[in-house]
DSSP file (Angstrom, degrees, kcal/mol; ACC not computed):
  #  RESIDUE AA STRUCTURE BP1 BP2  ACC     N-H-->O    O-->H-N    N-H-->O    O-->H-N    TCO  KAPPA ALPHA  PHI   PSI    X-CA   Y-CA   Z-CA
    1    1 A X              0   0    0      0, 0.0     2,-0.3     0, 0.0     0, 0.0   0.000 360.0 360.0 360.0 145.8   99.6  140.0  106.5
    2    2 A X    >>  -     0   0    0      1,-0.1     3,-1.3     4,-0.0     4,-1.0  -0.770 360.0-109.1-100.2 145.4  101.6  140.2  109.8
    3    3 A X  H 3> S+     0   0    0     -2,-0.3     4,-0.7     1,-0.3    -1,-0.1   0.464 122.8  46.0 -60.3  -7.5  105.1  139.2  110.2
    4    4 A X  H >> S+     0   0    0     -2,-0.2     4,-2.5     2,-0.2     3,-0.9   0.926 114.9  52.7 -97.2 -61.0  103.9  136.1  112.4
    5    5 A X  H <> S+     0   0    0     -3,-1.3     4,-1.5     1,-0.3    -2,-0.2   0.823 109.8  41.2 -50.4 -71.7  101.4  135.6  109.8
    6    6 A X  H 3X S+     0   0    0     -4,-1.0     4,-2.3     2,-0.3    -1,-0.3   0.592 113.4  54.9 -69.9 -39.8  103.7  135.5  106.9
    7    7 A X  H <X S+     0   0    0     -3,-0.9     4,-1.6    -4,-0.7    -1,-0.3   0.750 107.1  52.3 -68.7 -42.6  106.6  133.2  109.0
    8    8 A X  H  X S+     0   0    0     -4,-2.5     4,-1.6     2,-0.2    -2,-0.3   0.908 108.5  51.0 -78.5 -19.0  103.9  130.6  109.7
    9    9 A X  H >< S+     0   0    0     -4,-1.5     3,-1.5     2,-0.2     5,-0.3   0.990 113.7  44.7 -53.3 -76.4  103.1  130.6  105.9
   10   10 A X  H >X S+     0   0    0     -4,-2.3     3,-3.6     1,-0.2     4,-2.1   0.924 109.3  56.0 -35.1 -85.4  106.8  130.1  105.1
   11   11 A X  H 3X S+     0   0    0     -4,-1.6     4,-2.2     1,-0.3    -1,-0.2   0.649 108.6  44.1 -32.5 -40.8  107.1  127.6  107.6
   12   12 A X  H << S+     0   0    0     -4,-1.6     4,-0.5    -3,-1.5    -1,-0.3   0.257 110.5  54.3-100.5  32.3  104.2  125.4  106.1
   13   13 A X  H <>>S+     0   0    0     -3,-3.6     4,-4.5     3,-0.1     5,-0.5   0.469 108.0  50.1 -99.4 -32.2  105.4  125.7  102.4
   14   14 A X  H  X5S+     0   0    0     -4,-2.1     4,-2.8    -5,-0.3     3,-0.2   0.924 114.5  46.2 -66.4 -61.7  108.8  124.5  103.7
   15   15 A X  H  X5S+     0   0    0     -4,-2.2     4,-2.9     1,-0.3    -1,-0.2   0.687 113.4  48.7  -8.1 -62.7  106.7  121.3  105.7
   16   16 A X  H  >5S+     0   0    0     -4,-0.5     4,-4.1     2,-0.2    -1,-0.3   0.942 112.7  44.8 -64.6 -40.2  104.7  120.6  102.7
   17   17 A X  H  X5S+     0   0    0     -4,-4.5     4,-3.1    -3,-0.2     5,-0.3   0.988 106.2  61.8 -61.4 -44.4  108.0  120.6  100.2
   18   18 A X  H >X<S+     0   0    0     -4,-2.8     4,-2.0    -5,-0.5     3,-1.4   0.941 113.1  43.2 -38.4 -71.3  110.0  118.3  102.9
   19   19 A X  H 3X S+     0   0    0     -4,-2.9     4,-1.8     1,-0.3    -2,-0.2   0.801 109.2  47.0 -47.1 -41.1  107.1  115.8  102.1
   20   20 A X  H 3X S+     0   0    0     -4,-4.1     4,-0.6     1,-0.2    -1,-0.3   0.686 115.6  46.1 -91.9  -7.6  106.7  115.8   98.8
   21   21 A X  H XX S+     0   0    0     -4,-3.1     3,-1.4    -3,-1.4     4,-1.2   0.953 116.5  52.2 -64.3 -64.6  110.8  115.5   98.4
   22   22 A X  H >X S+     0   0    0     -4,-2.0     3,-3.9    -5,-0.3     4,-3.1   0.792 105.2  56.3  -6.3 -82.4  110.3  112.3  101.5
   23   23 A X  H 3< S+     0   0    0     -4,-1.8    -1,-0.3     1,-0.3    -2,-0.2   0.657 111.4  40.6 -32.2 -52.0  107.8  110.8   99.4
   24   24 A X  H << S+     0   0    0     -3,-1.4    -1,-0.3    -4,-0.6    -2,-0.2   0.730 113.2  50.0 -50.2 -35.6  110.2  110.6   96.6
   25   25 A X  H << S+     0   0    0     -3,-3.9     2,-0.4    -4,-1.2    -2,-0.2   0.919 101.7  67.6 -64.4 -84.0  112.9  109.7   98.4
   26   26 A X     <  +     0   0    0     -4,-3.1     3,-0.1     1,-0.2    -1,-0.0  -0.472  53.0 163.0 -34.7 101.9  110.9  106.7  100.1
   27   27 A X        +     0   0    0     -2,-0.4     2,-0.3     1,-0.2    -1,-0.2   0.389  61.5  31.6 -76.8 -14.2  110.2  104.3   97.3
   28   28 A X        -     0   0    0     97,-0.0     2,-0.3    96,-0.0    -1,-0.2  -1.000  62.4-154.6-149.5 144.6  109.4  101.3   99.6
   29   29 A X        -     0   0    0     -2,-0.3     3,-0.0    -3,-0.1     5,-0.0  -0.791  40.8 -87.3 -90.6 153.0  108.0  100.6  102.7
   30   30 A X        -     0   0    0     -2,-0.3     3,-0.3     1,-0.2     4,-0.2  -0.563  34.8-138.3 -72.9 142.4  108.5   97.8  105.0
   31   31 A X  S  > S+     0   0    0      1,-0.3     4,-0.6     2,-0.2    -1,-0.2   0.785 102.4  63.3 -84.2 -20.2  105.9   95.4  103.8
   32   32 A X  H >> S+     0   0    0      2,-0.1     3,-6.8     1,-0.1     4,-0.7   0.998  95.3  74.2 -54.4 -44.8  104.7   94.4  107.9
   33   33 A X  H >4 S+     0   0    0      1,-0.3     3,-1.8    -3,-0.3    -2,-0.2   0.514  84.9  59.1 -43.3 -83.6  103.7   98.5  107.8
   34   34 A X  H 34 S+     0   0    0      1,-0.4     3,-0.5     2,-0.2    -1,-0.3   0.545 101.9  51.0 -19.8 -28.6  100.8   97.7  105.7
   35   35 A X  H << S+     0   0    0     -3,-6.8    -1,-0.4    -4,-0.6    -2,-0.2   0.524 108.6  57.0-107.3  18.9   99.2   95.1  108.5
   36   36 A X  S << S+     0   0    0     -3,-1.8    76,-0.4    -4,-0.7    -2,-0.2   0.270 104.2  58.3-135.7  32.6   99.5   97.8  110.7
   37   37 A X  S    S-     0   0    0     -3,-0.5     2,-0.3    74,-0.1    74,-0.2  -0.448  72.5-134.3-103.6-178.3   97.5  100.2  108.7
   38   38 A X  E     +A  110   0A   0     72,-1.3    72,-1.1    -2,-0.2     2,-0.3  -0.797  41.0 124.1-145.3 135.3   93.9  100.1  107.6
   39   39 A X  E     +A  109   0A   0     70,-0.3     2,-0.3    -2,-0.3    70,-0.2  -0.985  19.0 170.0-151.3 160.6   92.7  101.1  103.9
   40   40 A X  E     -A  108   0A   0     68,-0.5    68,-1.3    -2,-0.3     2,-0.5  -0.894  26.7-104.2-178.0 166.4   91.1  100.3  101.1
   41   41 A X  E     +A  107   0A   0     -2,-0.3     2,-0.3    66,-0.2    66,-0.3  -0.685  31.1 166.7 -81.5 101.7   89.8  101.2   97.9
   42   42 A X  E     -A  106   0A   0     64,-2.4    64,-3.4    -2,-0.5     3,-0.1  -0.968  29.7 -91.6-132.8-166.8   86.0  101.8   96.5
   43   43 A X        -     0   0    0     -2,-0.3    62,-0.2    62,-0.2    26,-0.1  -0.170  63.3 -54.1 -70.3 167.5   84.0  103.1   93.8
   44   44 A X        -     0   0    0     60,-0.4     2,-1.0     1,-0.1    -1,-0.2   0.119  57.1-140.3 -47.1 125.5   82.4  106.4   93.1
   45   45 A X    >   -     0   0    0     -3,-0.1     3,-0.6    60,-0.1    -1,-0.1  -0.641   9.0-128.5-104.8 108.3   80.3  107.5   96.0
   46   46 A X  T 3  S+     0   0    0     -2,-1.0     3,-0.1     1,-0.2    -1,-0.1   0.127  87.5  23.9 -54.2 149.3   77.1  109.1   95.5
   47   47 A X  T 3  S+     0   0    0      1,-0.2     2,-0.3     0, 0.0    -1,-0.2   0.692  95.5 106.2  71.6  15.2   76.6  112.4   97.4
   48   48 A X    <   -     0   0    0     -3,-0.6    -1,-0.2     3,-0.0     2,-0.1  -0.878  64.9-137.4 117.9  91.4   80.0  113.2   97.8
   49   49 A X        -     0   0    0     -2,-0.3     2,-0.2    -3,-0.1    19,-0.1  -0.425  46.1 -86.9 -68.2 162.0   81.8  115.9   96.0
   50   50 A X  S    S+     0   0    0     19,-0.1    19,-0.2    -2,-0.1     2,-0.2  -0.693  73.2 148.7 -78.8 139.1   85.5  114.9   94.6
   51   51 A X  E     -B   68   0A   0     17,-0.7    17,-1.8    -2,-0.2     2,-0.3  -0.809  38.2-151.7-174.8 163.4   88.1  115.9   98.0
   52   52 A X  E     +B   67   0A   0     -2,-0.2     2,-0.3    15,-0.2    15,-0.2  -0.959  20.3 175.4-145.2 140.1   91.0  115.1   99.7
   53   53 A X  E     -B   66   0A   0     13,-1.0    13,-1.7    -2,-0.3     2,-0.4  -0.995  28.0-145.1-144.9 167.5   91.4  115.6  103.0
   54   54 A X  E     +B   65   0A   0     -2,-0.3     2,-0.3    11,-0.2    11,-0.2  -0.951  36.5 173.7-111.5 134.5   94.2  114.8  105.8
   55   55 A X  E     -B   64   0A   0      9,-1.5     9,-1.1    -2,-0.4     2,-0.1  -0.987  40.0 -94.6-153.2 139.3   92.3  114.0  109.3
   56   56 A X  E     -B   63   0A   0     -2,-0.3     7,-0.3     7,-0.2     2,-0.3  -0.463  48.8-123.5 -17.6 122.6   93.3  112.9  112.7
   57   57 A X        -     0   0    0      5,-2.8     4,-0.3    54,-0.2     5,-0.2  -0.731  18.1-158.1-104.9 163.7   92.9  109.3  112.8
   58   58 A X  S    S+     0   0    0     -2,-0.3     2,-1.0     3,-0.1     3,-0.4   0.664  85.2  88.6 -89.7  -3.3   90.5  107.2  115.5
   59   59 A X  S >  S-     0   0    0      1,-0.2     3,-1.2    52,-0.1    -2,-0.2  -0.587 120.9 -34.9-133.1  88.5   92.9  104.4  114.5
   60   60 A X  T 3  S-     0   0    0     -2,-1.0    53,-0.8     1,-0.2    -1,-0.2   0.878  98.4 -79.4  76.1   7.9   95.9  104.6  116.8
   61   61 A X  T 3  S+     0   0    0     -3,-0.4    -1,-0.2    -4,-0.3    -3,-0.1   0.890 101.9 124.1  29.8  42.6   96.0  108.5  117.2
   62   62 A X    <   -     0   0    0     -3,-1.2    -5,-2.8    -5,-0.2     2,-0.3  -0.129  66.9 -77.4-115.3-125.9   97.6  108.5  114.0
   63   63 A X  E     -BC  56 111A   0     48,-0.6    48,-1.6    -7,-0.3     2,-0.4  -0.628  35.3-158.5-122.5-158.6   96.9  110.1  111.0
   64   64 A X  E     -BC  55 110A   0     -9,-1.1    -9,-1.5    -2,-0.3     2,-0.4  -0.994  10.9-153.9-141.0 133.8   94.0  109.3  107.8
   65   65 A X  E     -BC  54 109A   0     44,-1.8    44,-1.0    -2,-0.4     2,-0.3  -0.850  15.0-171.7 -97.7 160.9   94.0  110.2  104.7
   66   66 A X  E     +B   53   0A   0    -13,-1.7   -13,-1.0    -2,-0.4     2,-0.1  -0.742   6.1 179.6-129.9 172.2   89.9  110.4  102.8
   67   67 A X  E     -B   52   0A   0     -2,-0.3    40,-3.0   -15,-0.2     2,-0.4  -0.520  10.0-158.1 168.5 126.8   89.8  110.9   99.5
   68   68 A X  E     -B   51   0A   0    -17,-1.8   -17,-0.7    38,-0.2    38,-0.2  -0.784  58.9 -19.3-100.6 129.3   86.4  111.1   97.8
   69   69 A X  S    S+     0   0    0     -2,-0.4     2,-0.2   -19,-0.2    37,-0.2   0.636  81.7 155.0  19.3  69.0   85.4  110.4   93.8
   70   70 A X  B     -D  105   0B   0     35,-0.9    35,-2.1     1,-0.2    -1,-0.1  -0.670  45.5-112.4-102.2 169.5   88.8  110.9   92.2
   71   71 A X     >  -     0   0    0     -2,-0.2     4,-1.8    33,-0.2    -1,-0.2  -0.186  34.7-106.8 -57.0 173.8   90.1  109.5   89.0
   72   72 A X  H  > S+     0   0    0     29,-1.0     4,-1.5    31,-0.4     5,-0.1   0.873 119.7  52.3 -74.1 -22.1   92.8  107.0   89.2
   73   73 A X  H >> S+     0   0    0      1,-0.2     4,-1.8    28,-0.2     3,-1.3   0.979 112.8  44.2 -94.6 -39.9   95.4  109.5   87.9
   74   74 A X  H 3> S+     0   0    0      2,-0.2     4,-1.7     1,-0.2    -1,-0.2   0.899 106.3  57.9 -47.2 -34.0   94.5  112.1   90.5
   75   75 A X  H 3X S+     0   0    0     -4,-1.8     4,-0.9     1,-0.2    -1,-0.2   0.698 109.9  48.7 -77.0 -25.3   94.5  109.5   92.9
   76   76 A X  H <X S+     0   0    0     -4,-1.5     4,-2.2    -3,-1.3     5,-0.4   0.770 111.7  47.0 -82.0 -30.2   98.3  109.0   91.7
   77   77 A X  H  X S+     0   0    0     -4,-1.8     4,-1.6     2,-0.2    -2,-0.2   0.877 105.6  54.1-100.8   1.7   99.3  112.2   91.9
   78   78 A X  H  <>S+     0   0    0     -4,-1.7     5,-5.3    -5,-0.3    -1,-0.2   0.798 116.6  41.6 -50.1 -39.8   97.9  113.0   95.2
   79   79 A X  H  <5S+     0   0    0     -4,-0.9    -2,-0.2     3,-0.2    -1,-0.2   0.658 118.7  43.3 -94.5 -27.3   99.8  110.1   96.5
   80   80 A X  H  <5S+     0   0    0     -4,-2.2    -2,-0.2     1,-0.2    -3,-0.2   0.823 117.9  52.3 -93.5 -23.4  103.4  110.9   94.2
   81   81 A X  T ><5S-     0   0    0     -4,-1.6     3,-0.8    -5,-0.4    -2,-0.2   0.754 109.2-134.6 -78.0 -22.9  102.6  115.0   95.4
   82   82 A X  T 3 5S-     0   0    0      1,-0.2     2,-0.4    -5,-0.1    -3,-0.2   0.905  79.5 -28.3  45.0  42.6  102.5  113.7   98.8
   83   83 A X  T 3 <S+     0   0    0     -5,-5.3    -1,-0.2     1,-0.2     2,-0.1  -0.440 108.3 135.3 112.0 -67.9   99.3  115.8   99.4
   84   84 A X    <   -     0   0    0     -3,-0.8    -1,-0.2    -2,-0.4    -4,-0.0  -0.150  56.9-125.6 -51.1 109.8  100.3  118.5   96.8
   85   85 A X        -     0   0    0     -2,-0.1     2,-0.3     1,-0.1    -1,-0.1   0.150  22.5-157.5 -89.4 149.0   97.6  119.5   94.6
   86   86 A X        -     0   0    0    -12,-0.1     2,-0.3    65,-0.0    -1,-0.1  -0.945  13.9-129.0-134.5 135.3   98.4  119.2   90.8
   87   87 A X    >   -     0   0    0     -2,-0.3     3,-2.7     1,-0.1     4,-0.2  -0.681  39.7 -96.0 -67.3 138.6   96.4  121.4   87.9
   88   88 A X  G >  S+     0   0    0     -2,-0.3     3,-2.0     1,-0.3    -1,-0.1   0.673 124.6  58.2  14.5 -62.2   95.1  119.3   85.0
   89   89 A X  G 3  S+     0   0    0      1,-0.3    -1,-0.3     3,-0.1    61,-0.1   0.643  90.0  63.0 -64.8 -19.4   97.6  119.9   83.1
   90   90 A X  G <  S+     0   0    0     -3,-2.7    61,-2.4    59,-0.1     2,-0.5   0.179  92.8  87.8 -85.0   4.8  100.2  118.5   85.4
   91   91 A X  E <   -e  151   0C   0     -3,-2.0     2,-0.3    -4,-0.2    61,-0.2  -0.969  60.0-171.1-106.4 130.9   98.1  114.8   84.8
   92   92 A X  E     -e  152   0C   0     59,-3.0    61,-1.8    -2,-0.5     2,-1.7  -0.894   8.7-169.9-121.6 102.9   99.4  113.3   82.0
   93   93 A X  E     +e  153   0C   0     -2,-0.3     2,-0.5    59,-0.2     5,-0.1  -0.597  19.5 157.9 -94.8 101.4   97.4  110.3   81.0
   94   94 A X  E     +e  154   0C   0     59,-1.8    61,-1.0    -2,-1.7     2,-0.2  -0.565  25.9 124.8-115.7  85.8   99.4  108.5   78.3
   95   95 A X  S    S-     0   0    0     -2,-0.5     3,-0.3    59,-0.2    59,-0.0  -0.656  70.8-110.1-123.7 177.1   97.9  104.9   78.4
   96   96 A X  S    S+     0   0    0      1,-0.3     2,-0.1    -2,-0.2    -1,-0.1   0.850 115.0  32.3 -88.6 -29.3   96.4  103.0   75.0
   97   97 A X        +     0   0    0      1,-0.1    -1,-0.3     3,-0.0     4,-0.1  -0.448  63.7 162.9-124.6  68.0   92.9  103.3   76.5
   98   98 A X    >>  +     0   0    0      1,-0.4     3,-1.6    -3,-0.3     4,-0.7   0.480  64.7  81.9 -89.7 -10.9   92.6  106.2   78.6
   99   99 A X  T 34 S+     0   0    0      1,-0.3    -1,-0.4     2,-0.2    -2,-0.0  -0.226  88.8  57.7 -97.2  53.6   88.5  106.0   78.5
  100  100 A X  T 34 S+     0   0    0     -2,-0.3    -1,-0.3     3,-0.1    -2,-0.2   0.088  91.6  72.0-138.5  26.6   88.8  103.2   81.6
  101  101 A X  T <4 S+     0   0    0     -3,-1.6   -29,-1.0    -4,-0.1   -28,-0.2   0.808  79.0  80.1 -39.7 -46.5   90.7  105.9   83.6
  102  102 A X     <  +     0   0    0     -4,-0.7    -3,-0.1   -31,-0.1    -4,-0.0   0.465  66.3 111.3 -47.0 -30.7   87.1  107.9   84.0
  103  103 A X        -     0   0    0      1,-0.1   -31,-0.4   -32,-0.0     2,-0.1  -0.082  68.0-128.4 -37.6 126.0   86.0  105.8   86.8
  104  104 A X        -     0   0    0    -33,-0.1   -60,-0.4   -35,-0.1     2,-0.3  -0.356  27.9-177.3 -68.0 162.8   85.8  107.3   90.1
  105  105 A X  B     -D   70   0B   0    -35,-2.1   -35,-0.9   -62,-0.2     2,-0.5  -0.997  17.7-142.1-156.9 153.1   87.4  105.7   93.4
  106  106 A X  E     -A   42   0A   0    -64,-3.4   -64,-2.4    -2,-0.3     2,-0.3  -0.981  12.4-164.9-123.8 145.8   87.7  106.3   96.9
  107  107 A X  E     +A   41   0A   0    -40,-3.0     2,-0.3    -2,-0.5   -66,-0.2  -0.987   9.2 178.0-139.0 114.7   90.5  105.8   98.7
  108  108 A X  E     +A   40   0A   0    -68,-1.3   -68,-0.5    -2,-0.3     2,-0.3  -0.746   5.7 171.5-103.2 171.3   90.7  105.6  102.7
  109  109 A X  E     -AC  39  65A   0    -44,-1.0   -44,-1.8    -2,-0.3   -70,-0.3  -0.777  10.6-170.5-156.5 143.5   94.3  104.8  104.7
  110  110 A X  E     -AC  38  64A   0    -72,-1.1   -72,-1.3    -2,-0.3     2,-0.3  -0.966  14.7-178.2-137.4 111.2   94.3  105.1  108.3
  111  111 A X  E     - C   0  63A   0    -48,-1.6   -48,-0.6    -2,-0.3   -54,-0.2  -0.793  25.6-115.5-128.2 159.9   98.4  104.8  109.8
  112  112 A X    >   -     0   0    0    -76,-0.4     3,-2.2    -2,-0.3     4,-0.4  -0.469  40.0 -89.7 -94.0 164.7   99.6  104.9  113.1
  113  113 A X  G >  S+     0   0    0    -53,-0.8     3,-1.2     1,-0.3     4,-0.3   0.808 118.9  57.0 -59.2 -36.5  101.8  107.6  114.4
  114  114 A X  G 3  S+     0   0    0      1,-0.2    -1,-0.3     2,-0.1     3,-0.2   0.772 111.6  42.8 -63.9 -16.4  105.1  106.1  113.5
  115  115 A X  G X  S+     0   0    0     -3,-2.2     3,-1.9     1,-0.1    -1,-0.2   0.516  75.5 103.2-107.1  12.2  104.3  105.8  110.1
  116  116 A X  G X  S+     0   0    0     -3,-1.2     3,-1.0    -4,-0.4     4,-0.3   0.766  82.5  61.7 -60.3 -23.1  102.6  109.2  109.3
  117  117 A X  G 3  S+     0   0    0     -4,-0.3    -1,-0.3     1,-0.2     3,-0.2   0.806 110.1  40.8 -47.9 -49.7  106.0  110.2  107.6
  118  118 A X  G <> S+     0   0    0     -3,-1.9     4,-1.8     1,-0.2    -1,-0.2  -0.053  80.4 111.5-105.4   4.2  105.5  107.3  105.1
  119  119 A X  H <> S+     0   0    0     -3,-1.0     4,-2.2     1,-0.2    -1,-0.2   0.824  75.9  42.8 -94.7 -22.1  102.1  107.7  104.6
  120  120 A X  H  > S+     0   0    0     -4,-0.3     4,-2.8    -3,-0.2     5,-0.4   0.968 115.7  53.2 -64.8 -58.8  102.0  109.0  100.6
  121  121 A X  H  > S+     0   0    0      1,-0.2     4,-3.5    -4,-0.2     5,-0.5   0.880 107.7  47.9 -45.2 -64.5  104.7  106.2  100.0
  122  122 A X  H  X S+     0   0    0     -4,-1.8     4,-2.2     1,-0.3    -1,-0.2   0.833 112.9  53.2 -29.8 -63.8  102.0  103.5  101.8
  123  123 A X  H >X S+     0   0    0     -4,-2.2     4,-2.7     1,-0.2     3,-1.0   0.959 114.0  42.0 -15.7 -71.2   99.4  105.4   99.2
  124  124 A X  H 3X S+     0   0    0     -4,-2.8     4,-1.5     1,-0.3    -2,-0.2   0.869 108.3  53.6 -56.1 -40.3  101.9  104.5   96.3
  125  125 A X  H 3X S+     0   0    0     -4,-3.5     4,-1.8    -5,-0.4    -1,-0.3   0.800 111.2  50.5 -79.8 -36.6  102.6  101.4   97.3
  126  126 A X  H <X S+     0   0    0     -4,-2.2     4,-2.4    -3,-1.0    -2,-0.3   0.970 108.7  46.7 -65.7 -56.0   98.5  100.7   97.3
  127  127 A X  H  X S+     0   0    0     -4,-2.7     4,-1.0     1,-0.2    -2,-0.2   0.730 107.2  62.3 -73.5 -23.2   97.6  102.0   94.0
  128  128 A X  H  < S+     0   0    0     -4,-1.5     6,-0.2    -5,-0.3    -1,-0.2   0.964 112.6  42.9 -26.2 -72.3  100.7   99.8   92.9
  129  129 A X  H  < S+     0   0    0     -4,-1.8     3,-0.3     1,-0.2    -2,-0.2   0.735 116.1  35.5   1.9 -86.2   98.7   97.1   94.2
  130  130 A X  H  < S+     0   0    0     -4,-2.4     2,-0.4     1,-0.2    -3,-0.2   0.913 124.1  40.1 -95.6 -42.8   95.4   97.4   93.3
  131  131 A X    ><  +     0   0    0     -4,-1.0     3,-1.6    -5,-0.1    -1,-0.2  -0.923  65.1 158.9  38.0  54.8   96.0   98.9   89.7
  132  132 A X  T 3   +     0   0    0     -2,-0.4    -4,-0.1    -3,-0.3    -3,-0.1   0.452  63.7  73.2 -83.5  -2.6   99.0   96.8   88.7
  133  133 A X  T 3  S+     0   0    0     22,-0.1    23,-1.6    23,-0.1     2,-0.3   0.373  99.5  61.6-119.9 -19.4   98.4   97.4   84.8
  134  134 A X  E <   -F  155   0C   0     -3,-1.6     2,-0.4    -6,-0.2    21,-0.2  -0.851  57.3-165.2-120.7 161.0   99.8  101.3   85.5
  135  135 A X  E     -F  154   0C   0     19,-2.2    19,-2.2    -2,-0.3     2,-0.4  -0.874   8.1-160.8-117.5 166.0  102.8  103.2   86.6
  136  136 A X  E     +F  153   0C   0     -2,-0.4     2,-0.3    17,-0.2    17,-0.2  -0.989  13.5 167.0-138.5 144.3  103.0  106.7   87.7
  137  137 A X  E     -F  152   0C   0     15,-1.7    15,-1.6    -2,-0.4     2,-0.1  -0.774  36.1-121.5-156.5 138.7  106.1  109.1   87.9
  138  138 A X  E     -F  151   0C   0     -2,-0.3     2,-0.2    13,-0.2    13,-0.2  -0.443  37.5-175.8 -63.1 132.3  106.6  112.7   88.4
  139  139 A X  E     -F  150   0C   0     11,-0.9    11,-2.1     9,-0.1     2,-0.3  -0.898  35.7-107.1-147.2 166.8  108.7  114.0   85.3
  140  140 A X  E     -F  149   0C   0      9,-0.3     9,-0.2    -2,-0.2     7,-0.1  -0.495  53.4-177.2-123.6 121.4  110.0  117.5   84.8
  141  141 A X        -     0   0    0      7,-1.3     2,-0.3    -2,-0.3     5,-0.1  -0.304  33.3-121.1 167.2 110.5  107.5  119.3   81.7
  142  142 A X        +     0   0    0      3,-0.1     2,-0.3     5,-0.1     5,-0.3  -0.118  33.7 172.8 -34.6  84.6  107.0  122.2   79.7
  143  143 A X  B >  S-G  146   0D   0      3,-1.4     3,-3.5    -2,-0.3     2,-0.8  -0.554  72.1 -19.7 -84.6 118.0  103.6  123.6   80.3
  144  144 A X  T 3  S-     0   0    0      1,-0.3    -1,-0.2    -2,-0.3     3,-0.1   0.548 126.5 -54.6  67.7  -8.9  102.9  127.2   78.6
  145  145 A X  T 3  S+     0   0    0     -2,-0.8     2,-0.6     1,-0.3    -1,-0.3   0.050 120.1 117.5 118.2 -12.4  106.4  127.7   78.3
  146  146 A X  B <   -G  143   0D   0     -3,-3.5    -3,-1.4    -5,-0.1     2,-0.3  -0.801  62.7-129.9 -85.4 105.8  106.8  127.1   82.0
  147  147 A X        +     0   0    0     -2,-0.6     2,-0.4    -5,-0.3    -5,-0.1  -0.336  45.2 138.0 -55.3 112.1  108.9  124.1   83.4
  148  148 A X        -     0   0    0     -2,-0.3    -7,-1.3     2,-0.0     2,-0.9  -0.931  47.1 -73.7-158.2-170.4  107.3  121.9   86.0
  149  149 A X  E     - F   0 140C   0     -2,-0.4     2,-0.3    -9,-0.2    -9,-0.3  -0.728  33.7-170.0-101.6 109.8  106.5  119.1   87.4
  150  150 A X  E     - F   0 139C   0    -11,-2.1   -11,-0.9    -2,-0.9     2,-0.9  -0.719  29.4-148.6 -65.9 120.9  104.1  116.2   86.3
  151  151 A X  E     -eF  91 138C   0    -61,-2.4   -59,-3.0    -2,-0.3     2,-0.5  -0.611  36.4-164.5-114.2 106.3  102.6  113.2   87.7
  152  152 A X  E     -eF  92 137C   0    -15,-1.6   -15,-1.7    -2,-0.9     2,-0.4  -0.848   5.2-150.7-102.3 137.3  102.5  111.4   84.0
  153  153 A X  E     +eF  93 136C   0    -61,-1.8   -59,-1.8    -2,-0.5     2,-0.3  -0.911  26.4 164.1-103.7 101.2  100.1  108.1   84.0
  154  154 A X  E     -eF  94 135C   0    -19,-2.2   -19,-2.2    -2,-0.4   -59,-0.2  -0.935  38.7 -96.2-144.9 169.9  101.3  105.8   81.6
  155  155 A X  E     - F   0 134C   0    -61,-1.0   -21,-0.2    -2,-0.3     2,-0.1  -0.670  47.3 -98.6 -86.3 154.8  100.3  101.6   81.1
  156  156 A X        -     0   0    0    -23,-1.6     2,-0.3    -2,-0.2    -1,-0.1  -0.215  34.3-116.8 -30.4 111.1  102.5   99.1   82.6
  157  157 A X              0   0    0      1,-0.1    -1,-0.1    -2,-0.1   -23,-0.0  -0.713 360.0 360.0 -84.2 144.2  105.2   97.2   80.1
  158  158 A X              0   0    0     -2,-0.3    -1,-0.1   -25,-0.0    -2,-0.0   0.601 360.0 360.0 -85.9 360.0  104.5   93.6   79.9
């Protein structure tokens, strides 16, 4: 790898960790942002492999997120990672009935340029939403002997 090579690398590790700290940071958006987005939610979509992707968006030359036939706890930690992809083992589904997690979803959001900064919170703040019966949080857990972090799935106290 060539020193150029090797600097633009660094440089988009640093990018991605600035987000996924933001994203943390940001717990709430202002709630007008949301009518000046467009998203929404559906079920598993045939033909389609499970993805995420980040896209230009037609919508305002800002940006989109796609996401194709995840579970709901992938779909949380995509959105608590801000984008950063989490192993299996870093989902921790601890709910009473974990076999109505298995459902697939699709998830589009399309945000305008001022809010592309915010756009994992806007995520968060959707699956809040529409899913009201869960919570999600990143916690700090010993994997393999290894300390890390984990986007843990757990039901809603009533």
């Amino acid at each position: 790898m060539t020193k150029r090579g090797f600097l633009v690398l660094i440089l988009l590790l640093a990018i991605t960790a600035h987000y996924k700290v933001m994203a943390q940071r940001k717990n709430s958006c202002d709630v007008s942002a949301y009518d000046r987005c467009k998203w929404g939610f559906s079920k598993f979509k045939g033909g389609f492999e499970s993805s995420f992707h980040i896209t230009p968006s037609r919508f305002n030359k800002g940006r989109r997120i796609i996401v194709y036939n995840k579970s709901l706890a992938e779909l949380y930690a995509i959105a608590l990672g801000a984008g950063n992809q989490f192993s299996c083992e870093q989902i921790i589904v601890d709910v009473r009935k974990p076999q109505m997690l298995q459902a697939k979803y699709c998830y589009e959001l399309n945000t305008p340029p001022d809010l592309t900064d915010v756009m994992f919170v806007i995520m968060q703040q959707h699956l809040e939403r529409q899913y009201p019966e869960y919570t999600a949080a990143l916690e700090e857990r010993t994997i393999g002997g290894v300390k890390m972090s984990c986007v843990v799935l757990r039901d809603k106290e009533s």
